[in-house]
C-alpha positions in Angstrom: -43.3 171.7 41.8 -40.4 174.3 41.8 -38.3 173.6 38.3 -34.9 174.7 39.6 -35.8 172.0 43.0 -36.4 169.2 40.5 -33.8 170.3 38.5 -31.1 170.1 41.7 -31.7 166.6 42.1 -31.4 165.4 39.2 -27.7 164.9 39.1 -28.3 162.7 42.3 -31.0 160.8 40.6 -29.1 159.6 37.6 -26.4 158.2 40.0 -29.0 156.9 41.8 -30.8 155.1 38.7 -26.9 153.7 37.3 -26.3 152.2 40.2 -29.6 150.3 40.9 -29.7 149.4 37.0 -26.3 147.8 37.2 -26.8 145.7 40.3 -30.2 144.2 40.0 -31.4 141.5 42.6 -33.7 138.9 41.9 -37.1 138.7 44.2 -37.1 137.7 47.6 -32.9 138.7 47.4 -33.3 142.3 47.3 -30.5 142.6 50.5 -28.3 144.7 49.0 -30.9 147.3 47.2 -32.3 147.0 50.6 -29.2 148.1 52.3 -28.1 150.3 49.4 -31.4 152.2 49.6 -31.8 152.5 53.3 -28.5 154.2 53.5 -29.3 156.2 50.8 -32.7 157.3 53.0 -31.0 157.8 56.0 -28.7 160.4 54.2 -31.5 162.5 53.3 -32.5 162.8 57.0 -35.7 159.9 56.9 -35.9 157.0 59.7 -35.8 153.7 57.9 -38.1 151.3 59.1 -37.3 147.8 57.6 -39.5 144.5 57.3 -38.8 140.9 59.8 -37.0 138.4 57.7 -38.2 139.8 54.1 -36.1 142.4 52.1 -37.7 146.2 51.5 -38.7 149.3 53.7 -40.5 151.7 53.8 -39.8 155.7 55.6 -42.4 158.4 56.3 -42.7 161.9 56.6 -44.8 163.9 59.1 -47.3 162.4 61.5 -51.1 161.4 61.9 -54.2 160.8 59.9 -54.6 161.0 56.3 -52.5 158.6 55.3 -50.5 159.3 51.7 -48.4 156.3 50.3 -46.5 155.8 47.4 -45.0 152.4 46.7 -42.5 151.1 44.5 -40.5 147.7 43.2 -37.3 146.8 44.2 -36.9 143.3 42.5 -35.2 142.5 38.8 -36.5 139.6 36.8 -34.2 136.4 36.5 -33.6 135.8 32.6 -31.5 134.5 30.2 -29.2 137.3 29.0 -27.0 136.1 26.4 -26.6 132.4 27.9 -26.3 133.4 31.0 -29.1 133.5 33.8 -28.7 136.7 35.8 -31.1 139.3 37.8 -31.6 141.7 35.4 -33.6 145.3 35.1 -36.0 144.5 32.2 -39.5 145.9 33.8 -38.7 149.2 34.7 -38.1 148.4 38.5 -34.6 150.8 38.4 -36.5 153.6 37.3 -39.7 153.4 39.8 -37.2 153.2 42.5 -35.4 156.3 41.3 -38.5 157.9 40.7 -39.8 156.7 44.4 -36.9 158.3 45.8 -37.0 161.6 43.6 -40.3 162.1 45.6 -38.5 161.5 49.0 -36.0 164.3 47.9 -39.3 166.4 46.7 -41.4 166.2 50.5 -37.8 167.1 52.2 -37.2 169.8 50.3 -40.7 170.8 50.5 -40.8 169.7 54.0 -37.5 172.4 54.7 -39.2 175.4 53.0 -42.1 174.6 55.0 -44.1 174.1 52.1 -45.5 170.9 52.7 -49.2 171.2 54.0 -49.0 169.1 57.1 -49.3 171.3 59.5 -52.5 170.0 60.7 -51.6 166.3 61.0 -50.8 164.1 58.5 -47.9 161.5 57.2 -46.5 160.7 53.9 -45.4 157.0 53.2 -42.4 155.8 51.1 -42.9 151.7 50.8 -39.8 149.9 48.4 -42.0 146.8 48.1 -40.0 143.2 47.2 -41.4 140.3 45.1 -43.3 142.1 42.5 -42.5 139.5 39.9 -43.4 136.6 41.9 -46.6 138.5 42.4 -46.2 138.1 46.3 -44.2 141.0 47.6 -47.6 143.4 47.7 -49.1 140.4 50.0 -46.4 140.5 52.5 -46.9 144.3 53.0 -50.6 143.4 53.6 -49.6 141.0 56.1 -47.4 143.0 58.1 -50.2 146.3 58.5 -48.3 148.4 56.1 -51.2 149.5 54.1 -54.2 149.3 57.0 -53.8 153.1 57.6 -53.2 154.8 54.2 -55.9 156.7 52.6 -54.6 157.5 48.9 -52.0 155.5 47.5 -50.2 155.9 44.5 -47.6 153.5 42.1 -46.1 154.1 39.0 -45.1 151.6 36.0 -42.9 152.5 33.0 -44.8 151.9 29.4 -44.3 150.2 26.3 -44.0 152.6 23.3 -47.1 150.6 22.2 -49.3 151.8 24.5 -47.6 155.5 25.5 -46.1 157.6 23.4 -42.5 158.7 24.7 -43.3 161.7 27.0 -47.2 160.7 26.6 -48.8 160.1 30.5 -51.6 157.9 31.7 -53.6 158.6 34.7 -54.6 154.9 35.3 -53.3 151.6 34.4 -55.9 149.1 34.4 -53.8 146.1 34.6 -55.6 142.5 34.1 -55.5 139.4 36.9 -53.6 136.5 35.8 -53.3 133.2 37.6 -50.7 130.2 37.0 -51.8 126.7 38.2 -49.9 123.6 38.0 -51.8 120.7 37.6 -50.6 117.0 38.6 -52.7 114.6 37.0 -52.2 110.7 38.6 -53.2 108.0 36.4 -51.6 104.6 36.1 -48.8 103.0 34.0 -49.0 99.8 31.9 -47.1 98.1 29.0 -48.2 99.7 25.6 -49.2 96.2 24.8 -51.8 96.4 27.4 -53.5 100.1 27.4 -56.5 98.3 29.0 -54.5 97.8 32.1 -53.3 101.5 32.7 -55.0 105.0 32.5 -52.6 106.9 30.0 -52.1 110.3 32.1 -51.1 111.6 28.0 -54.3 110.9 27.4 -56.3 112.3 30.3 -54.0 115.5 29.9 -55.3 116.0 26.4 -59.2 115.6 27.6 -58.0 118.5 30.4 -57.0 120.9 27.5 -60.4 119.5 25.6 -62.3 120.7 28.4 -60.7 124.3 28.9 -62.4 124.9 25.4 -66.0 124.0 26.7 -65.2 127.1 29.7 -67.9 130.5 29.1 -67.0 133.6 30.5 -68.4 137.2 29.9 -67.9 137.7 26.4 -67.5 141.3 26.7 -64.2 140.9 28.9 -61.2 139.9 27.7 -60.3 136.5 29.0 -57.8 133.5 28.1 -56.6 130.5 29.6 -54.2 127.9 27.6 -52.0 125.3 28.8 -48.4 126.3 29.0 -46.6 122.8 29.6 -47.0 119.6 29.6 -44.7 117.3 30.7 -45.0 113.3 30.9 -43.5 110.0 29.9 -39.8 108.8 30.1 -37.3 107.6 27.8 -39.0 104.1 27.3 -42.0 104.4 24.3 -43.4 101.5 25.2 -44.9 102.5 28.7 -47.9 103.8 29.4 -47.6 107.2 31.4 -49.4 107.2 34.6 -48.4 110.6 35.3 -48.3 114.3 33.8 -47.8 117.8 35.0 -49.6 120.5 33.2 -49.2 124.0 34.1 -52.4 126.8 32.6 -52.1 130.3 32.5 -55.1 132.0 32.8 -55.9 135.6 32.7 -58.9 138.0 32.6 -59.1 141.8 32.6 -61.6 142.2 35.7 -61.8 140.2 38.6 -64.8 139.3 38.2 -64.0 137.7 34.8 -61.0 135.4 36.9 -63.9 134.3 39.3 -65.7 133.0 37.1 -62.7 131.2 35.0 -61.2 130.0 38.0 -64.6 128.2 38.9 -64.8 127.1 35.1 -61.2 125.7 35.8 -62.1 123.8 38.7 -65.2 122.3 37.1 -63.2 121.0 33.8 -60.5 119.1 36.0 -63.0 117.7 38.6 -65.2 116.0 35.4 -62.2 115.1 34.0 -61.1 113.0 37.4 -64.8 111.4 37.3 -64.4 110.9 33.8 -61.1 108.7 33.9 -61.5 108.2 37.8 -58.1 109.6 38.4 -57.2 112.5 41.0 -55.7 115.4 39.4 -53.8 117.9 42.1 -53.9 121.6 41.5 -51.0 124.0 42.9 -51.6 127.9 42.3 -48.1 129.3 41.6 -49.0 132.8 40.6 -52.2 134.9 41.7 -52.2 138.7 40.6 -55.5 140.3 41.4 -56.8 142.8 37.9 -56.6 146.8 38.8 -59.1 148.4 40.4 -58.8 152.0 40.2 -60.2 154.5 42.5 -61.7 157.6 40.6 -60.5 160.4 43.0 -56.7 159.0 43.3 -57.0 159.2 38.9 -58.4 162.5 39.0 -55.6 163.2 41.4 -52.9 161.7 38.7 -54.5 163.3 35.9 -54.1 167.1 37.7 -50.7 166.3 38.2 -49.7 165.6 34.8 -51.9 168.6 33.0 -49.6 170.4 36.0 -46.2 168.9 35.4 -46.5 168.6 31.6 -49.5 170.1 30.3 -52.8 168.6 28.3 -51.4 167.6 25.6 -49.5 165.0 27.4 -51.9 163.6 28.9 -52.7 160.3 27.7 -55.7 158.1 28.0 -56.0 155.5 30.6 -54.4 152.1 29.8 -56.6 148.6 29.9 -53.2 146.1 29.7 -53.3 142.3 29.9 -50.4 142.1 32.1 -50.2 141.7 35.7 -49.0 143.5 38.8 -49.2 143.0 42.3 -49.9 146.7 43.2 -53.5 146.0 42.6 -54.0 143.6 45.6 -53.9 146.9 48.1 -57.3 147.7 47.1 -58.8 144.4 46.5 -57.5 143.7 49.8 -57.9 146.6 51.6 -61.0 148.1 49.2 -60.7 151.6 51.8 -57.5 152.5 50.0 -57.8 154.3 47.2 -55.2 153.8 44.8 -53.8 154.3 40.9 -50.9 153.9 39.4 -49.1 156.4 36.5 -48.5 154.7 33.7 -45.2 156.6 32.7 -44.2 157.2 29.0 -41.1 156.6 28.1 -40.2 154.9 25.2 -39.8 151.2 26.1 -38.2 149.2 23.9 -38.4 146.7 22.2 -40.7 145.5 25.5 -41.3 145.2 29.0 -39.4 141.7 29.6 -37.0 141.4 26.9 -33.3 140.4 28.2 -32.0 144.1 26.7 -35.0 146.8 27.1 -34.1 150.5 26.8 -36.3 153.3 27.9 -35.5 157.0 27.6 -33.8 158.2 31.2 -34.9 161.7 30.9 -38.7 161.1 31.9 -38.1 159.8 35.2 -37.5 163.3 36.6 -41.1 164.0 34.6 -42.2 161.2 36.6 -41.1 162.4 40.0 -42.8 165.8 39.3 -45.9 164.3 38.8 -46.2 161.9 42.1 -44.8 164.3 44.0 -47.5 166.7 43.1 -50.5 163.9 43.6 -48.9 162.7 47.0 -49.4 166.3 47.6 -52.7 167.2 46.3 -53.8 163.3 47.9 -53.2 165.0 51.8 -55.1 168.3 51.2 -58.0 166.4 49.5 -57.6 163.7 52.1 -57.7 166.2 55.0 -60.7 167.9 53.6 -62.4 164.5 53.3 -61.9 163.5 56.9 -63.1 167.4 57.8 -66.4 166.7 56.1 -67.0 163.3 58.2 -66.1 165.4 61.7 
């Protein structure tokens, strides 16, 4: 990409990023980065198309088959800052915006000195996706059709300093699958005195977290599932509780892997039920499928970077235990093929703490390199679909 075109909207982009950092919304209340955004869009000369009853949008360029997209996160997390609960910007989700709409700037600009290769068909997709943290927002996108057409898709995720250097770039973040399940377990209450009478839900919780210990996945993956609450019993200590809530979170780097625990899961509780003959309820709060990267949309990433930045900024791919919702395009759709830039830029002291820092200046890096792979995704798209004809 041309240095002095990046380098005119940068001044725009830093307004852009201050003003999204300072008024985070939480997920599933994005309305006024919605409305701030689409404004913002319509500015720059794009046709805003926004979702029924959910916040987000997404704009395109061009027209036709191939399909590029690049999606982004809108949402802040909800945390406790300093006593007080507030939306705030600890993941990144300011800067993938800016970045997402750095590369809308890019494909105008390109678009205007006719330098954008569409001339034979083809469209470009923006999509400012709610609800990543509730791991739900990517689903909604499925559901309304927004992803059934695109060929390459790309997303982007700022990095701790543990994993990227500071101006270090990864071609692939292999993100793990995680699921949250909330567990009701209904026994029945008797007097202390008389433990024979009741079925001591304390008790039958504590056989649940037994049996977690007896689950076998592939050793070779990394895996884990522990019980993050437990919750039962009232003021009175001479009660026996007939009822607890447990809540497990699992996770496991491969799909795969998070079959096979999930069904491990399911076979502890049910022998606990026949065990105590007691029915335990199960409520999946949070599902977020693991990555699975595409090898042509990495190579595409990787060019971009040894492009934008040189090879000695190039960083290796990144296998992370956390979660994001990006990765249910492919598993969902397996024709799209889709990676996500892991973007080095000094995050401190970690993704999720109330008051995390990154260094500004690499989100301009950033845009550079996804405008070049939305890019380099249509001509390889369009040579793709020339070799099928």
């Amino acid at each position: 990409m041309n240095s002095d075109m990046l380098k005119s909207i940068k001044p725009k982009l830093d307004d852009v990023f201050q003003y999204l950092h300072e008024h985070p919304e939480k997920s599933w209340h994005e309305v006024n980065t919605t409305k701030y955004l689409a404004e913002l869009l319509e500015q720059l000369g794009y046709e805003v198309h926004l979702f029924d009853r959910i916040p987000g949008l997404y704009v395109e360029t061009g027209q036709g088959k191939p399909v590029i997209g690049l999606r982004t996160d809108i949402d802040a997390l909800w945390q406790d800052v300093e006593g007080t609960m507030k939306a705030n910007h600890s993941c990144g989700h300011d800067g993938h915006m800016t970045m997402a709409i750095g590369a809308c700037m890019m494909l105008k600009k390109l678009e205007e000195l006719e330098l954008l290769q569409n001339e034979n068909g083809g469209t470009y997709r923006i999509i400012f996706q709610p609800a990543e943290e509730k791991g739900q927002g990517a689903l909604a996108m499925i559901d309304r059709g927004i992803i059934d057409d695109i060929d390459y898709l790309f997303g982007v995720h700022v990095r701790p300093i543990q994993e990227l250097k500071d101006g270090e770039f990864s071609p692939a973040l292999h993100h793990g699958a995680s699921m949250m399940l909330s567990c009701e377990i209904y026994g029945e209450e008797a007097h202390a005195a008389r433990p024979h009478l009741g079925k001591n839900a304390i008790e039958i919780g504590s056989s649940l977290v037994d049996a977690l210990k007896s689950i076998h996945v592939d050793t070779t993956i990394p895996w884990s599932v522990k019980v993050t609450r437990f919750q039962a019993g009232g003021e009175a200590g001479n009660v026996i509780p007939g009822k607890a809530i447990l809540t497990m979170d699992a996770r496991a780097q491969t799909n795969e892997a998070m079959d096979q625990l999930s069904a491990g899961i399911d076979r502890g509780i049910r022998a606990i039920e026949e065990m105590y003959g007691v029915r335990i309820s199960q409520k999946v709060l949070v599902d977020i499928a693991a990555a699975e990267v595409d090898d042509d949309a990495r190579d595409l990433l990787k060019q971009s970077i040894i492009e934008a930045v040189g090879e000695e900024n190039l960083g290796e791919e990144v296998v992370t235990p956390g979660g994001e919702d990006f990765h249910f395009y492919t598993k969902r759709r397996p024709h799209v093929k889709a990676a996500m830039l892991g973007l080095g830029c000094g995050v401190v002291p970690g993704l999720h703490h109330p008051h995390m820092t990154f260094n500004r200046e690499q989100l301009i890096v950033g845009v550079d390199i996804l405008s070049r792979a939305i890019v380099h995704a249509m001509k390889k798209a369009k040579m793709e679909m020339a070799t099928v004809s």
